[in-house]
Backbone as CSV, one residue per row, in Angstrom:
resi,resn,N_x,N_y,N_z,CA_x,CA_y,CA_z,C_x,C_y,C_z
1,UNK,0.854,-1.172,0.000,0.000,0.000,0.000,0.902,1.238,0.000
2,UNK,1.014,2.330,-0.934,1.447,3.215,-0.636,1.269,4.356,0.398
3,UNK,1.710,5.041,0.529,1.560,5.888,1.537,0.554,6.738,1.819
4,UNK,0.313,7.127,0.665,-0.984,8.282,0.530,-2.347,7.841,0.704
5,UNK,-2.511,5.978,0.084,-3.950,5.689,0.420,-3.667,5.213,1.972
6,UNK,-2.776,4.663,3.092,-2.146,4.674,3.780,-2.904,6.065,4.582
7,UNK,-2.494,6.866,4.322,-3.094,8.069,4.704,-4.604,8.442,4.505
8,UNK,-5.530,8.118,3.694,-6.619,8.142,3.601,-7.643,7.297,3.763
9,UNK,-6.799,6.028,4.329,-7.785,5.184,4.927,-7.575,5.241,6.535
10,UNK,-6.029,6.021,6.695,-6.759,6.703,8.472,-7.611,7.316,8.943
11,UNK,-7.723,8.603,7.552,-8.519,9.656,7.902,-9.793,9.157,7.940
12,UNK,-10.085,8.242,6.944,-11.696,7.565,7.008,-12.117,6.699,8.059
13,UNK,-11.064,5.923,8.681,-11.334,5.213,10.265,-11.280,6.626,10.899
14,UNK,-10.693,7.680,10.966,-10.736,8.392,12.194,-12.225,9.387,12.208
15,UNK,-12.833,9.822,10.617,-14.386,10.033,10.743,-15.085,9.279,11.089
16,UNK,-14.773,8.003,10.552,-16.089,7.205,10.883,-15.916,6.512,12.201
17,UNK,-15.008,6.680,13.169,-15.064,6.974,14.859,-15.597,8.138,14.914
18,UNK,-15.747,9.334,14.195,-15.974,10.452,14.945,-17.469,10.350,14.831
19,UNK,-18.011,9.720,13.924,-19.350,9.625,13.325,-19.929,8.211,14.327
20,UNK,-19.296,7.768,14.627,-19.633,7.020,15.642,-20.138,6.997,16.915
21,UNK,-19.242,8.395,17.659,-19.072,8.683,18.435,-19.856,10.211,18.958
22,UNK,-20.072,10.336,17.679,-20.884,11.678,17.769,-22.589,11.447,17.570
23,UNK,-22.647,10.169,16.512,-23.978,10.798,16.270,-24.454,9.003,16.441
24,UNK,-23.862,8.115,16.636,-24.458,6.625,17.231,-24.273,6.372,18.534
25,UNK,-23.727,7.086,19.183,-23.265,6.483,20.200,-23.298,8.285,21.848
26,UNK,-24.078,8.767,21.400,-24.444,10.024,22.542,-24.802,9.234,23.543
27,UNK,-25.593,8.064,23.989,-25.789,7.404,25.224,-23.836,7.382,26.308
28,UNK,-23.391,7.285,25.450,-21.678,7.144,25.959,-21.136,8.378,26.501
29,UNK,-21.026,8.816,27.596,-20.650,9.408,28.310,-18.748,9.748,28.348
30,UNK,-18.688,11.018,28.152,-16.761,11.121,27.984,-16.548,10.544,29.164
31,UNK,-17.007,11.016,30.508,-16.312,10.170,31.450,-16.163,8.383,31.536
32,UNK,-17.538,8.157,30.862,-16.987,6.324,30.662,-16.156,5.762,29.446
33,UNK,-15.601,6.513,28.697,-14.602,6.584,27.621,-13.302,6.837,28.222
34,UNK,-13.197,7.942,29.161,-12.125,7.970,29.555,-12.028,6.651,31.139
35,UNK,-13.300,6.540,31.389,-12.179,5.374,32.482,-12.633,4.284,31.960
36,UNK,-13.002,3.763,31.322,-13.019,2.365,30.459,-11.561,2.289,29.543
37,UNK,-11.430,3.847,28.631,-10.198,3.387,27.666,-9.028,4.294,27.361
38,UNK,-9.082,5.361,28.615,-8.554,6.414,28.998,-8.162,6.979,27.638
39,UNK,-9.030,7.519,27.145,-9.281,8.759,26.153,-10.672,8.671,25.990
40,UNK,-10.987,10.062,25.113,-12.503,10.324,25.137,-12.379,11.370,24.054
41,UNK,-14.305,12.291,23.931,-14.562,13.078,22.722,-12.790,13.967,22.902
42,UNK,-12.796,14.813,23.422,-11.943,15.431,24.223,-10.689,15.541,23.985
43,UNK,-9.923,14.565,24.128,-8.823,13.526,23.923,-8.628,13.572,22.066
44,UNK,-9.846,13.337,21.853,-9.528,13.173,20.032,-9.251,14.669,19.063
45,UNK,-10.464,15.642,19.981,-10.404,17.198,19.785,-8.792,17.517,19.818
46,UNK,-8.317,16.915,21.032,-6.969,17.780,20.903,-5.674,17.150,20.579
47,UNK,-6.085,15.694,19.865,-5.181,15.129,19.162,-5.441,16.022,18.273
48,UNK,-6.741,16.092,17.397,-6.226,16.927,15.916,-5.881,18.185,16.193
49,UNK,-6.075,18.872,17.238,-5.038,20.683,17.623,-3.857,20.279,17.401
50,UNK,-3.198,18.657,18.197,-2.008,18.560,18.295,-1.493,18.658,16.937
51,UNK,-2.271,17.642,16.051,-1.398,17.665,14.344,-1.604,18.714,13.757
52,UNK,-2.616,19.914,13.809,-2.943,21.091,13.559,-1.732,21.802,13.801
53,UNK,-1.288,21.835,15.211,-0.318,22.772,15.287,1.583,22.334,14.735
54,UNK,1.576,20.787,14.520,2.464,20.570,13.988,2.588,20.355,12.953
55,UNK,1.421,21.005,11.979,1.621,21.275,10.458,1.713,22.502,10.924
56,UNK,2.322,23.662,11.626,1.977,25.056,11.917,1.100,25.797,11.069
57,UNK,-0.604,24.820,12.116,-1.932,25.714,11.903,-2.136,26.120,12.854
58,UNK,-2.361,27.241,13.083,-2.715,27.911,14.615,-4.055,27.613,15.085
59,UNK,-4.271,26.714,15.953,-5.491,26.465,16.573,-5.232,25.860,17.687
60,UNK,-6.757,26.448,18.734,-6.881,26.272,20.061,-7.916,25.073,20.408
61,UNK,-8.228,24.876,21.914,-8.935,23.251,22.239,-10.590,24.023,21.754
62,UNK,-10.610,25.181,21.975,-11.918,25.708,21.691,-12.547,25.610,20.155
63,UNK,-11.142,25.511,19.254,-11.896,25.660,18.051,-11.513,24.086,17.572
64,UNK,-10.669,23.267,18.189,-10.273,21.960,17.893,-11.519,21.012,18.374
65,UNK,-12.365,21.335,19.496,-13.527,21.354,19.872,-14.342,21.238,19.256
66,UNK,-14.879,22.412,18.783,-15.654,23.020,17.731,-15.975,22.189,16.083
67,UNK,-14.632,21.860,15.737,-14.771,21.112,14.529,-14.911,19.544,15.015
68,UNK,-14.256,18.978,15.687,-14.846,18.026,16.486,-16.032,17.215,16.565
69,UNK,-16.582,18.588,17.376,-18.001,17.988,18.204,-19.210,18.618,17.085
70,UNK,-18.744,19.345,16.152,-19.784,20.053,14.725,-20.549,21.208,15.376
71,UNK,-20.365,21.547,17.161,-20.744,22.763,17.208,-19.650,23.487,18.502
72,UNK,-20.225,24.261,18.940,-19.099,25.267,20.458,-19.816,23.884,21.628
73,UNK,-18.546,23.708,22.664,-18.495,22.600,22.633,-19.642,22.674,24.584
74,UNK,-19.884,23.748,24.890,-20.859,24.357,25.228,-22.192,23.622,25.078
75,UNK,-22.425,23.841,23.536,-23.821,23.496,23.057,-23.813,22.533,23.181
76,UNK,-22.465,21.176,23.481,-22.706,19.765,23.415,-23.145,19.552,24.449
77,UNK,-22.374,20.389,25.432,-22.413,19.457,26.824,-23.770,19.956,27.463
78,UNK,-24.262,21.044,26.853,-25.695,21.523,27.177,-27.086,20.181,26.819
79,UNK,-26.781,19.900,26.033,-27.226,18.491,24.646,-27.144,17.160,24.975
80,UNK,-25.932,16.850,25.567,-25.856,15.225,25.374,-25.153,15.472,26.801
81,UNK,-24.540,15.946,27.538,-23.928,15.491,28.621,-24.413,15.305,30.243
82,UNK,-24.402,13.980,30.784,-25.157,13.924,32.202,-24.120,14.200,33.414
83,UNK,-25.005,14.259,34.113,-23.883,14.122,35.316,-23.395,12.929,35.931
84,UNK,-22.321,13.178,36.436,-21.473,11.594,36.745,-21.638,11.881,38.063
85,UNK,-22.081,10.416,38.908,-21.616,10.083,39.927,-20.465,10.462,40.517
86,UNK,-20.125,10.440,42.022,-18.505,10.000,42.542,-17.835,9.469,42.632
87,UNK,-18.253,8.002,42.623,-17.229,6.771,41.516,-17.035,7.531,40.417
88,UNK,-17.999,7.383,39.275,-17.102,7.714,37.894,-16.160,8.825,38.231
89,UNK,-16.845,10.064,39.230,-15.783,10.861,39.123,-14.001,10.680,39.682
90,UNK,-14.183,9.679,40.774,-12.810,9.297,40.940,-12.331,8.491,40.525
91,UNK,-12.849,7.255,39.622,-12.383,6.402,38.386,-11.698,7.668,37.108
92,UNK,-12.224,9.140,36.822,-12.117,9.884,35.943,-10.963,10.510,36.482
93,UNK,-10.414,10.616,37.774,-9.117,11.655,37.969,-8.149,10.703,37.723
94,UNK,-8.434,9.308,38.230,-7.433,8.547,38.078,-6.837,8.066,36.697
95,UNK,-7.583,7.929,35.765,-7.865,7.705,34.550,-7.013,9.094,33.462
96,UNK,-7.324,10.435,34.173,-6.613,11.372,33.429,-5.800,11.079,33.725
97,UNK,-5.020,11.335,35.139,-3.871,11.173,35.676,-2.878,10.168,34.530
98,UNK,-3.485,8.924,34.514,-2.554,8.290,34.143,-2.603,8.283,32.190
99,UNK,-3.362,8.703,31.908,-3.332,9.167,30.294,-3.042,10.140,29.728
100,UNK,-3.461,11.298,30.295,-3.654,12.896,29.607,-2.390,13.432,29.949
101,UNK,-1.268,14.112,29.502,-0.478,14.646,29.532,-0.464,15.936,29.033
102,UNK,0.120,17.297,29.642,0.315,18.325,29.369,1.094,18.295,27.934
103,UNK,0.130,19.019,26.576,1.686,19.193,25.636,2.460,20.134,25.728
């Protein structure tokens, strides 16, 4: 396989997770994404800032967000997001802790 379809059959697994994740799967909660597989919506938003900014495109988690989640990321959590328990929430610090790193 060369490189380039190589490259465009990531990008099509990585929509059709996002399409997955966005519009089959709203029952799924970021916090049970992140402590089931320590990453989440979140996590993917600012992977693509990360490759964004290392093609030097200037963009922030707000607008990495934004394209993401298809609106301000506000309107999501207004939309689809519940509140977590205190288990999930201390399954969720532990879970960043050991995944999420400052870039």
């Amino acid at each position: 396989m060369d490189h380039q379809t190589e490259i465009e059959l990531q990008a099509a697994a990585f929509r059709r997770l996002q399409k997955h994740l966005m519009e089959e799967r709203l029952d799924v909660q970021n916090i049970d994404l992140m402590n089931l597989a320590g990453f989440c919506r979140n996590c993917l938003s600012r992977w693509y800032k990360e490759a964004a900014l290392d093609k030097g495109i200037d963009m922030d988690d707000a607008q990495a967000r934004e394209i993401f989640y298809g609106m301000p990321y506000a309107e999501w959590k207004a939309k689809h997001q519940t509140e977590a328990g205190a288990d999930k929430q201390a399954a969720f610090q532990k879970a960043f802790a050991e995944n999420v790193t400052k870039s």
